[in-house]
N, C-alpha and C positions, 0 to 999 in steps of 0.2 A: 467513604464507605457507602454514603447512599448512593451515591451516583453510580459506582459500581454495581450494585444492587439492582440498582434501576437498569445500567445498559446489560446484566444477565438476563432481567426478566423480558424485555424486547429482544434479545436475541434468542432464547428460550422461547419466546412466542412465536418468533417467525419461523425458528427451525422445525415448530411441531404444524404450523399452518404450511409448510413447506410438504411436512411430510404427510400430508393428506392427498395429494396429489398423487395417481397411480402413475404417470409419465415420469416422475421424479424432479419435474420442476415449479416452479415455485408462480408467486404470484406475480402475473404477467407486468412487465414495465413499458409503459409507452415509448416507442421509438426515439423519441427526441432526448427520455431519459437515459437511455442504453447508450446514447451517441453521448450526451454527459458525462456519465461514468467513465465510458473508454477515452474520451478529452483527457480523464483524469489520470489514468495511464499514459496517452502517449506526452502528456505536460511533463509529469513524472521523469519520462526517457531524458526528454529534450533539459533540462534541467540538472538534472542528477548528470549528462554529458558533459553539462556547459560547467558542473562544478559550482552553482547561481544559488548561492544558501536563499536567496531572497523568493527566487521562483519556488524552491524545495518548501518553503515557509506558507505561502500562497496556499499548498495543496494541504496540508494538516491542519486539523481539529485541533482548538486550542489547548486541548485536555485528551491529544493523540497519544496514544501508549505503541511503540515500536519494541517488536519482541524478536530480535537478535540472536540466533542460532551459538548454543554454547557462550551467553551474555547474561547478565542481568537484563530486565525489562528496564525501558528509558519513558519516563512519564511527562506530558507535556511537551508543546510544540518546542518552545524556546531551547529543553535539555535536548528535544531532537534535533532542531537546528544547531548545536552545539558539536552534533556528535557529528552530522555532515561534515560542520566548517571545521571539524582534527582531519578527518579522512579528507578532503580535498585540499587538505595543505603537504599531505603524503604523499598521495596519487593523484594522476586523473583516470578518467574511467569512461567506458562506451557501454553504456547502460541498456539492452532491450527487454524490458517488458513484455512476451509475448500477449496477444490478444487472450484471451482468457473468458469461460460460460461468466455469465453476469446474470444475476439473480438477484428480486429485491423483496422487501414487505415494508410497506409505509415510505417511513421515511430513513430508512437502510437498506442497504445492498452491500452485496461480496462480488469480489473478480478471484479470479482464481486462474493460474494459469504457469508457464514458464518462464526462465529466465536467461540471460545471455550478460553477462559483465565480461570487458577487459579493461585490468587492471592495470596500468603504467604506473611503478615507481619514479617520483620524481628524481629524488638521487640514484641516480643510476641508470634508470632506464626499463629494468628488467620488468614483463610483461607478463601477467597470469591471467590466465581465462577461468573465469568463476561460472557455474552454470546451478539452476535448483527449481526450485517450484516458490512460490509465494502467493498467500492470500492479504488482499485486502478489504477490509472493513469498512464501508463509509457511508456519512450519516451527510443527510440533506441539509444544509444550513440554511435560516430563517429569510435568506435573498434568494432561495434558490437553489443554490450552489450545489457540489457535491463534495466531501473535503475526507479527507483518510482521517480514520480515526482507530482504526489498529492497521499495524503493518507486519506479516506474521511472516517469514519464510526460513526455508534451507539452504543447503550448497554443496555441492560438487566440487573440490578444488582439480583441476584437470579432468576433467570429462573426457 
């Protein structure tokens, strides 16, 4: 509950220092971190293609909460990498992430942007193309890094 607590009030802080800005954007991220973050998308693609729980596992906060359209919310990296390694023993999938505005404060940032999935059922074959919007959440880890720690999106089944 505290930690909860704690990531409302940093996100509550940065959406009101966000919204000081009369252009509507946020506080400026140096280049090399903007090129971070979208690493973290296109990992994301190349991964989530390859069906690689292990690469999937790399990009999520240990304590990442994945908020699944018409789902329960799934808490923690391990119960996420759980819920990949069901779906990539069903399907494989061709996952595009589009590029997406990237905006930070401190040591979080959001991507926000669209989405492109096709769906192959293994038994059988039959093929669905998913399409939606998704934001992600992600918090700089103490090496560095940049790692998801909310994954929130929608979906279009047949666009």
């Amino acid at each position: 509950m505290r930690n909860q607590i704690l990531f409302l009030t940093l996100l509550l802080t940065c959406l009101l220092t966000m919204s000081n800005f009369s252009d509507g954007g946020g506080i400026a991220l140096p280049a090399q971190e903007i090129a971070a973050i979208d690493k973290v998308r296109q990992d994301f693609n190349t991964a989530f293609s390859a069906g690689d729980i292990e690469a999937m596992g790399r990009l999520i906060a240990e304590e990442g909460v994945w908020m699944p359209p018409a789902e329960p919310q799934i808490k923690g990296k391990d119960a996420v990498k759980a819920r990949y390694a069901k779906a990539f023993t069903e399907i494989s999938s061709k996952m595009d992430l589009k590029p997406g505005e990237i905006q930070g404060c401190t040591d979080w940032a959001y991507m926000h942007g669209d989405f492109d999935r096709t769906d192959t059922l293994k038994a059988g074959g039959r093929t669905q193309r998913v399409a939606g919007h998704y934001l992600l959440i992600l918090q700089k880890q103490p090496d560095g890094s940049w790692k998801i720690s909310r994954d929130i999106w929608n979906v279009h089944l047949n666009p």
